[in-house]
C-alpha positions in Angstrom: 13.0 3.8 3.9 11.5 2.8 0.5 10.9 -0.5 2.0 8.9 0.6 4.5 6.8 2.9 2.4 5.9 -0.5 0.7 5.4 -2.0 3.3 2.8 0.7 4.5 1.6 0.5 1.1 0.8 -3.1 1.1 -1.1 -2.6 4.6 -4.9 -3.2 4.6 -6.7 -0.4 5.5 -10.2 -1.6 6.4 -11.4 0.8 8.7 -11.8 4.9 8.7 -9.1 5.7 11.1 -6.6 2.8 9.4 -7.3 4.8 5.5 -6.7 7.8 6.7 -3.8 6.9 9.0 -2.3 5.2 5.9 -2.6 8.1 3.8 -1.2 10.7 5.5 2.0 7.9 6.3 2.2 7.1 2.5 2.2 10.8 1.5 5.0 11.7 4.8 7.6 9.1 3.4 6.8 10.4 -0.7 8.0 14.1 1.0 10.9 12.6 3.4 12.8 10.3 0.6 13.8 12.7 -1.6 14.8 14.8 1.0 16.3 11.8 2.6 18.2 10.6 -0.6 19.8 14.5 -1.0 21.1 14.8 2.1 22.2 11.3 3.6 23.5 9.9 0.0 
């Protein structure tokens, strides 16, 4: 999962839509991990 939140981090977001679409993925995996990480580790 972390490497995909890089991965999504190191998107280029050169449009409207894409920023915001990047945004609101980038802050949905920074709530999911450690949720992730206490339950499933």
């Amino acid at each position: 999962m972390e490497k995909s939140l890089n991965d999504i981090k190191a998107l280029n977001a050169n449009s409207d839509d894409r920023k915001a679409t990047k945004e609101k993925s980038v802050a949905l995996y920074e709530f999911v991990i450690p949720v992730y990480k206490k339950e499933y580790t």
